[in-house]
C-alpha positions in Angstrom: -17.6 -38.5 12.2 -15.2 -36.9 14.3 -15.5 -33.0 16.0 -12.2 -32.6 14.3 -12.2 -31.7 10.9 -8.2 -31.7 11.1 -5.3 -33.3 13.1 -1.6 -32.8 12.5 0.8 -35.1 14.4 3.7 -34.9 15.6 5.0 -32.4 12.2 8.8 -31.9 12.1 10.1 -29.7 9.2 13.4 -29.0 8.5 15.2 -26.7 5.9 19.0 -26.6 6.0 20.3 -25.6 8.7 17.0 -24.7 10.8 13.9 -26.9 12.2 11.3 -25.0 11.1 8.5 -26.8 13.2 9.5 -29.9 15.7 6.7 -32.0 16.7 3.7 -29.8 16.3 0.7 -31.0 17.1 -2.8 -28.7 16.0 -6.1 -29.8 15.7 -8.9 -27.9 14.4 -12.5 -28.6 15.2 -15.4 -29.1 12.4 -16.9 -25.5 11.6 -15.2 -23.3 13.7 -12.8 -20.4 13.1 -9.4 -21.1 14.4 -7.0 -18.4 15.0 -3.0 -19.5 14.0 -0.9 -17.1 16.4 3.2 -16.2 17.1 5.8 -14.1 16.3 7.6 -14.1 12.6 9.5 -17.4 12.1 7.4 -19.2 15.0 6.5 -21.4 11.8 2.5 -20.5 11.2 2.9 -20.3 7.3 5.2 -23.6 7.3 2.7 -25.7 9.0 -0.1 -24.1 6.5 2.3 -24.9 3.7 2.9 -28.8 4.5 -0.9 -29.1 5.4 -1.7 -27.4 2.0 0.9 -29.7 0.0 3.4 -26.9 -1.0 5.6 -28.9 1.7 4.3 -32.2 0.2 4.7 -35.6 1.9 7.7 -37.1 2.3 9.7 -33.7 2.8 8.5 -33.6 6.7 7.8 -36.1 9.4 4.4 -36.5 11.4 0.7 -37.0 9.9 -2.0 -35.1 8.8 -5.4 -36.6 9.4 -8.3 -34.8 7.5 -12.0 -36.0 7.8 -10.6 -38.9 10.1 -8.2 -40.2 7.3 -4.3 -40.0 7.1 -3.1 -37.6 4.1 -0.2 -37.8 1.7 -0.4 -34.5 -0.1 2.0 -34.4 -2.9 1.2 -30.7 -4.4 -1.5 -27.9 -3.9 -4.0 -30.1 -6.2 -4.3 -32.7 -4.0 -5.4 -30.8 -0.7 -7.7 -28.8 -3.0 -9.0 -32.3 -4.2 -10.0 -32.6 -0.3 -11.7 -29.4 0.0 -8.5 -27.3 1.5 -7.7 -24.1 0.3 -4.9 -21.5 1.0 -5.2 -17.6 0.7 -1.8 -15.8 0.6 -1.1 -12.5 1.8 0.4 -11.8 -1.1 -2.9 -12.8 -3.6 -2.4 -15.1 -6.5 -4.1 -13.4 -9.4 -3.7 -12.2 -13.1 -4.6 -8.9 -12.8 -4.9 -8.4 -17.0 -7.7 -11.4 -16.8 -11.8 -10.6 -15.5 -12.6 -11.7 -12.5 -14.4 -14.6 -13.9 -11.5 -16.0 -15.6 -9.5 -15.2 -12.6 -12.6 -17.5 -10.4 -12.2 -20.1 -12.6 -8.4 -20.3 -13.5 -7.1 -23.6 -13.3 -10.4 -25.6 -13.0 -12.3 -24.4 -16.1 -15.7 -25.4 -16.8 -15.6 -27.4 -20.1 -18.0 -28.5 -22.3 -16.2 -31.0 -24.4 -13.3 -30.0 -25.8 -13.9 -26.0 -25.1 -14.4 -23.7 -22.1 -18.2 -23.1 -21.5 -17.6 -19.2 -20.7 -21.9 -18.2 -20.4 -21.6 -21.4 -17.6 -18.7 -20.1 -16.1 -20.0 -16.5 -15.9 -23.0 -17.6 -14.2 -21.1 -19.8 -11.7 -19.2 -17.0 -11.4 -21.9 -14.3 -9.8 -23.2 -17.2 -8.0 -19.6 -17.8 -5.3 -19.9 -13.6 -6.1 -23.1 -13.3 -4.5 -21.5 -15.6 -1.4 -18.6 -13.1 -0.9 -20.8 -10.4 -1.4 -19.4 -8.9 -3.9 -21.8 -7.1 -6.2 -19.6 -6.1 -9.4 -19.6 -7.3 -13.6 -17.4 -10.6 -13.2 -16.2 -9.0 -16.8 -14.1 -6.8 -14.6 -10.5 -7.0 -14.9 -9.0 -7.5 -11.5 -6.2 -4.6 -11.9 -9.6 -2.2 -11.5 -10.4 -3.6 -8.1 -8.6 -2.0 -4.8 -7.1 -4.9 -3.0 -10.2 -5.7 0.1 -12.3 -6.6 -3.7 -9.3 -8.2 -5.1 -9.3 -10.2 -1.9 -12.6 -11.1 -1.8 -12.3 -12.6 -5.5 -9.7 -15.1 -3.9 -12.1 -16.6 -1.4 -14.8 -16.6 -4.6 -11.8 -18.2 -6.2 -12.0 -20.9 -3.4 -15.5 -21.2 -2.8 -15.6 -22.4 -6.7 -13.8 -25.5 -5.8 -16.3 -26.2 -3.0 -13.7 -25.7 -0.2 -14.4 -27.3 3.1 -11.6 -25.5 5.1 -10.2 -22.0 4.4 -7.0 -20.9 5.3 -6.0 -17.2 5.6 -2.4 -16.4 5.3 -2.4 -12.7 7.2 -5.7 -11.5 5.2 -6.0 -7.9 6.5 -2.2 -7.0 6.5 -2.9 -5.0 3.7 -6.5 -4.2 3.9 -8.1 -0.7 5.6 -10.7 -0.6 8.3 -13.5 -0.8 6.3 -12.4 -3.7 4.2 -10.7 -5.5 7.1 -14.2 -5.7 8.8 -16.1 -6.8 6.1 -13.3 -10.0 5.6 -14.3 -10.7 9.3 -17.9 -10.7 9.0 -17.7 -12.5 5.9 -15.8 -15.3 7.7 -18.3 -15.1 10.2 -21.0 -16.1 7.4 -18.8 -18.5 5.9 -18.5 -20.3 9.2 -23.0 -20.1 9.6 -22.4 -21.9 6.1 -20.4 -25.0 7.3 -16.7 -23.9 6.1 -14.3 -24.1 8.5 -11.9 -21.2 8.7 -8.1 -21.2 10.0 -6.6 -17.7 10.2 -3.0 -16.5 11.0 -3.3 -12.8 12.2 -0.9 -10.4 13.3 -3.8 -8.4 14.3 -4.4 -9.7 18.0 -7.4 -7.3 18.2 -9.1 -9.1 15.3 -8.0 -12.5 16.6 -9.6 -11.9 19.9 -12.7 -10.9 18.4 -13.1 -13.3 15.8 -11.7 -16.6 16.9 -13.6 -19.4 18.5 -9.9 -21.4 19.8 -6.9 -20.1 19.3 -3.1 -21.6 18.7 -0.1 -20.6 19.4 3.5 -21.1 18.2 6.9 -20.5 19.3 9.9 -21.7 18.0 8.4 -24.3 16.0 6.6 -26.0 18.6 3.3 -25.8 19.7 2.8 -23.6 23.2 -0.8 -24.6 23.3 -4.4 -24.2 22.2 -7.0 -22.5 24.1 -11.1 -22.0 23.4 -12.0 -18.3 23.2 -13.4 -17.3 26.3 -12.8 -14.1 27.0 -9.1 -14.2 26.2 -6.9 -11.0 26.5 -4.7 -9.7 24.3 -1.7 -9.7 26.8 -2.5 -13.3 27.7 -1.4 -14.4 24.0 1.5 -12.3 24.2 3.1 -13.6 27.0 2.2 -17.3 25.3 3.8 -15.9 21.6 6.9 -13.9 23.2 6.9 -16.4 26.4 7.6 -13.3 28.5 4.9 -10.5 29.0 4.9 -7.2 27.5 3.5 -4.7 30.1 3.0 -1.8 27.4 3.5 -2.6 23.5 4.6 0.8 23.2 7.5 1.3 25.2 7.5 4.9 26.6 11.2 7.5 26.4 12.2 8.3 29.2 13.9 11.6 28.3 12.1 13.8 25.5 14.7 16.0 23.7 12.8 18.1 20.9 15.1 19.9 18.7 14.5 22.7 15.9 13.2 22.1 13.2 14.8 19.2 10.9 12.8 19.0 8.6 9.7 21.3 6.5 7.1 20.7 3.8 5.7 24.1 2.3 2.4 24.2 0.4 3.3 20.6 -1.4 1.1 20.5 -4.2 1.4 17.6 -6.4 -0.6 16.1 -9.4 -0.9 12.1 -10.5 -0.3 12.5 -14.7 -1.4 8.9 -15.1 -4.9 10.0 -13.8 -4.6 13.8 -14.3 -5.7 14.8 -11.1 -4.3 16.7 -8.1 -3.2 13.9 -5.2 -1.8 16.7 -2.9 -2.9 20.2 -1.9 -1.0 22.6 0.0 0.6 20.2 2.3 2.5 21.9 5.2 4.1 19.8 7.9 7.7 19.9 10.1 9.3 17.4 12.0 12.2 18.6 14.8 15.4 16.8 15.6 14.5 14.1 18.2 11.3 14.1 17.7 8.5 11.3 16.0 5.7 12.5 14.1 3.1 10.4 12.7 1.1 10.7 9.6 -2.3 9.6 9.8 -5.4 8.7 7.3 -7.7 6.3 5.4 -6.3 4.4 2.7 -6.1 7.0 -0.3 -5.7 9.7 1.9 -2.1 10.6 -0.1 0.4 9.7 2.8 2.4 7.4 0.8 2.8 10.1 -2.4 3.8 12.8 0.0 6.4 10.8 1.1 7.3 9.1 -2.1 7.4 13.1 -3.6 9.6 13.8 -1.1 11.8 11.4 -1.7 13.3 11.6 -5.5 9.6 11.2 -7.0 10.8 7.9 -8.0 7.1 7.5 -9.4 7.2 10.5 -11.5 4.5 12.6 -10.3 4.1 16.1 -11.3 5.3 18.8 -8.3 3.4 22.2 -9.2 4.3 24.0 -6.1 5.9 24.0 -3.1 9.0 24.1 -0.5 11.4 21.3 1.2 13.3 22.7 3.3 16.1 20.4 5.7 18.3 22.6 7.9 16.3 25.7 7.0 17.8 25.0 3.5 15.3 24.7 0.3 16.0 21.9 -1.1 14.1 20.3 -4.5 15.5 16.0 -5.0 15.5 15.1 -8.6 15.9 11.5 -7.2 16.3 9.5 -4.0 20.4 9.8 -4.2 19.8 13.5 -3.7 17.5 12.9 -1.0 20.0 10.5 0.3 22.9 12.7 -0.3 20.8 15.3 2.0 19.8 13.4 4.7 16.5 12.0 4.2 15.8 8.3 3.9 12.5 6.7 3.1 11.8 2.5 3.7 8.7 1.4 2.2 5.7 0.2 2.6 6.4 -2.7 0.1 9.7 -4.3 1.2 9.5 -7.2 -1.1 8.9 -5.2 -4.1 10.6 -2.1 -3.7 12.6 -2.3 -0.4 14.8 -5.6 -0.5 16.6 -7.6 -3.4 15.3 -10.8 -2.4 17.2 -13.0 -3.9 20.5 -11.2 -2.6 21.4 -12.3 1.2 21.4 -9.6 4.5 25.0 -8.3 3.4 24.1 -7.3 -0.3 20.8 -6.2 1.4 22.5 -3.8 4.3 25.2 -2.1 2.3 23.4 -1.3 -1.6 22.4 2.0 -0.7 25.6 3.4 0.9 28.7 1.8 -0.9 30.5 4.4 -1.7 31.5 4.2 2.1 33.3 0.7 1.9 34.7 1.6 -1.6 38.7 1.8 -0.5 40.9 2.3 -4.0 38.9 1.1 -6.9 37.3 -1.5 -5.0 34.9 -2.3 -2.2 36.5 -3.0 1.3 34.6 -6.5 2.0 35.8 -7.2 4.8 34.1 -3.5 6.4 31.2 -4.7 4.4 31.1 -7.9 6.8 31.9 -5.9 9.5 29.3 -3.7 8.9 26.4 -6.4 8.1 27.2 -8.1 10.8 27.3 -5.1 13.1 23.7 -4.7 12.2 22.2 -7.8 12.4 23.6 -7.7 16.6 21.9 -4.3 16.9 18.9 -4.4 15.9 18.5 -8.4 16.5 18.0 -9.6 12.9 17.7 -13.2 13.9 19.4 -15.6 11.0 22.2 -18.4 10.6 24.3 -15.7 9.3 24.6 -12.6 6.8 25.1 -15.0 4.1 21.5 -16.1 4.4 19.3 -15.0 1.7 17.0 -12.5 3.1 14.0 -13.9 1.0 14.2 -16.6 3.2 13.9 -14.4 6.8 10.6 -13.8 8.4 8.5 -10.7 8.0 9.6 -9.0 10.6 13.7 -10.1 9.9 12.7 -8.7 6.3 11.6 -5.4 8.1 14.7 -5.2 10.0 17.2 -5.6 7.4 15.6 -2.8 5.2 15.7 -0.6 8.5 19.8 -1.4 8.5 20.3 -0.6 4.7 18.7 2.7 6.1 20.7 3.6 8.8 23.8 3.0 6.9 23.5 5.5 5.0 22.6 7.7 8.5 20.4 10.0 7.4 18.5 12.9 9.5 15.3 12.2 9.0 13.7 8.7 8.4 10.5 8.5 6.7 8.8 4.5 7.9 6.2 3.9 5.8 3.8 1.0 7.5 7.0 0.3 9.4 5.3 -2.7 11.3 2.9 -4.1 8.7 2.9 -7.9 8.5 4.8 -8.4 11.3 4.4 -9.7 15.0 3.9 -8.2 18.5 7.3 -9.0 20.0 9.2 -7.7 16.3 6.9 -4.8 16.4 8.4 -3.9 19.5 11.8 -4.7 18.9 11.2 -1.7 16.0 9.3 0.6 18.4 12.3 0.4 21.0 14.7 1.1 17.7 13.1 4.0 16.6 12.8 5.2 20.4 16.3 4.7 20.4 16.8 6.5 16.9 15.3 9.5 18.1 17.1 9.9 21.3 20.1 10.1 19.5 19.0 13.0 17.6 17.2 11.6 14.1 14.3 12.5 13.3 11.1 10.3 12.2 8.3 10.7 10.1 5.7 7.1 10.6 3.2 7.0 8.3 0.8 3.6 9.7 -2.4 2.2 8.9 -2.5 1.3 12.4 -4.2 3.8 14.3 -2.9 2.3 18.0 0.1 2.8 16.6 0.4 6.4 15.7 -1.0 7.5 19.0 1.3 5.1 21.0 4.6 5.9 19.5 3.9 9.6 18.0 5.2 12.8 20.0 2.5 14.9 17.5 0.6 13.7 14.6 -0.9 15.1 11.3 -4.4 13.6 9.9 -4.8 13.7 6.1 -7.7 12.8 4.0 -8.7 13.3 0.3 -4.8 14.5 0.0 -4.7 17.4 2.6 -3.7 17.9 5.7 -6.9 18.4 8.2 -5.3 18.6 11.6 -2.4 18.7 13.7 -2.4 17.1 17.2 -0.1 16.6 20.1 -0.1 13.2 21.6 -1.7 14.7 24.8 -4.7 15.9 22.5 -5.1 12.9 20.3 -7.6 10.3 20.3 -9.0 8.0 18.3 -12.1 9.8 17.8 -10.7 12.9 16.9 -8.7 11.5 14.9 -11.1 9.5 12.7 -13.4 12.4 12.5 -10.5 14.7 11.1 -9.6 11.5 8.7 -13.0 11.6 7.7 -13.2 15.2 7.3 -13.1 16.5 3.5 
């Protein structure tokens, strides 16, 4: 048999208008982790999706040869018939179900006519035991925090005795903790005989983890290499086919202002779970200047800002002080925050942050129409003017402003809820995981932005995940943990040790 578990030919994929992938060529060897790399839109998830039968034959050009025999995938059953399996970023459960019926959803054990549920339970703890997951499978999965949730996909996969496993960005959304335990359990999948394919943003985790890795660009295939030692810089120069000298380009001129904006003694309270999320949160940000927000998953940087911002979410505020301008200021929604000049993009830009079945026009100008309202109607010939104004500046790279922005990349996604933003050109800019999901040459494409944004007097609050991140791009930094704030540093003091040891602190 041979090394190769997997060989795709020659793979051309076309959607109107664009040639997604043009004569890739990727092999994978028997048992081995292989790392998937390149920037949003280099095609990655495309060629997953034609060798997983989502793309299914006859809708691209080229072969895929698995276990030394041509394939003609014509859905998702048959590749899993073959032992493949897909994990999504975005994870394909029902959240009202247990996690047993969850594991087995789809290929139910029967006997006869009826499901054997005491079989499936016990099949169930067995592919639970694997991922190492050591809860009831009675759980629903809506009670699980999303690394558990995760790891009940791969059980999911495991189930249907899967021979290669593909990871669709698996840590995106995952903390440090859980992110680590995904690798190490891919480590001890691969000691086990499955052979793992992962697309990662995460170069960090890629170098660590992969035993060859791939890169794209443009659709085509740049090259493979074997893992010896590889740097992170080498794989950007292959992905961006320039290099990047630092990821986190510097300002060249520093102009701190007064103050912009102040928090006083936020205290807030969750009345779905009746507890306090926030206690006596003070911070400030000045005009020109960005401040990052730091801390663990659960920490409470999201509800500060979403508190902030309207309290869309309806938490309960039992004390404290916004002040913009020196004025106190208390929103009853976002449009007052808007109206004020505070703007907040999300976290989750395909749930909350984009209309994705709208195109980048609709997208760029819903929060700010009243400006291209002339008479009783709006102007939409500005309202080209202005999408298409946006998509030059900030490089939102698409056929046209007609295209429909669930469609775009990741990091196009990103930049088009960063224009709806800055039309509406607020003072301060809260970016919540402003670079999650997304590649090293758009993250810096939004990192050269928000330098940019700054210099020109707005202010930026960056709340990341990404610890790197937050100390490359932050002018100071506030740590948070448990839903206070433990420290304040200025990006001459911080470190990631201190800084983990005041996220830790409670």
């Amino acid at each position: 048999m041979s090394d190769y578990i997997l060989e795709m030919r020659n793979i051309t994929k076309e959607f109107p208008g664009v040639k997604a992938l043009n004569n890739v060529n990727f092999k994978v060897k028997r048992g081995e982790i292989h790392c998937l790399v390149g920037e949003n839109g280099a095609g990655k998830s495309t060629l997953m999706k034609v060798l997983s039968g989502v793309y299914k034959y006859g809708t691209y050009t080229g072969d895929i040869v698995y276990n030394g025999e041509v394939q003609q995938f014509r859905g998702i059953a048959d590749s899993e018939d073959k032992g493949i399996a897909i994990i999504y970023q975005e994870l394909a459960l029902v959240p009202e179900l247990s996690i047993y019926e969850n594991i087995f959803f789809g290929h139910e054990i029967m006997s006869g006519k009826v499901i054997d549920w005491n079989q499936t339970i016990v099949k169930a703890k067995e592919v639970l035991e694997k991922v190492r997951l050591h809860v009831d499978p009675s759980t629903k999965v809506k009670s699980l925090g999303v690394g558990n949730q995760q790891l009940v996909e791969i059980a999911k996969a495991l189930s249907k005795n899967v021979k290669l496993l593909i990871f669709d960005e698996p840590t995106a959304a995952l903390n440090e903790d859980d992110s680590q335990n995904l690798l190490e359990l891919m480590k001890e999948l691969k000691s086990q005989g499955v052979t793992c394919i992962m697309i990662s943003h995460k170069l960090r985790e890629v170098t660590a983890i992969a035993d060859t890795i791939t890169v794209l660009r443009d659709g085509q295939t740049i090259g493979s290499k074997e893992n010896h030692g590889i740097t992170e810089a080498e794989i950007i120069k292959d992905m961006v086919g320039r290099e990047i000298d630092n990821i986190y380009p510097k300002r060249e001129k520093k102009k701190i202002g007064d103050v912009c904006l102040e928090i006083k003694n936020w205290t807030v309270d969750d009345p779905k779970s009746g507890r306090e999320i926030l206690h006596n949160v003070s911070i400030n940000v000045r005009k020109g200047e960005i401040v990052g927000l730091q801390g663990l998953m659960g920490a409470g940087r999201t509800e500060l800002a979403m508190s902030i911002f309207g309290n869309p979410t309806g938490y309960r505020i039992k004390k404290g002080e916004v002040l913009v301008n020196g004025k106190s200021q208390r929103f009853k929604s976002p449009r007052e925050a808007i109206n004020a000049g505070v703007a907040y993009v999300t976290e989750d830009r395909k749930g909350n942050g984009l209309v994705l079945i709208q195109d980048i026009r609709y997208n760029t100008t819903i929060a700010n129409l009243k400006k291209l309202v002339k008479g009783l109607a709006i102007d939409e010939n500005e309202e080209i003017n202005v999408a298409n104004g946006y998509k030059k500046s900030i490089n939102i790279k698409a056929p046209s402003i007609e295209q429909k922005v669930g469609n775009l990349s990741g990091g196009n996604q990103q930049k088009v809820q960063l224009a709806k933003w800055l039309f509406v050109e607020p003072q301060v800019l809260i970016l919540d995981e402003p670079t999650r999901g997304i590649d090293v040459g758009a993250k810096y494409e939004i990192y050269s932005l928000m330098n940019k944004l700054v210099e020109q007097g707005m202010s930026i609050i960056m709340i990341s995940s990404e610890l790197p991140e937050v100390l490359g791009m932050s002018d100071r930094l506030y740590v948070m943990s448990e839903g206070t704030i433990t420290g304040e540093l200025s990006s001459d003091e911080a470190d990631e040790q201190t800084v983990m040891a005041m996220a830790i602190k409670s």
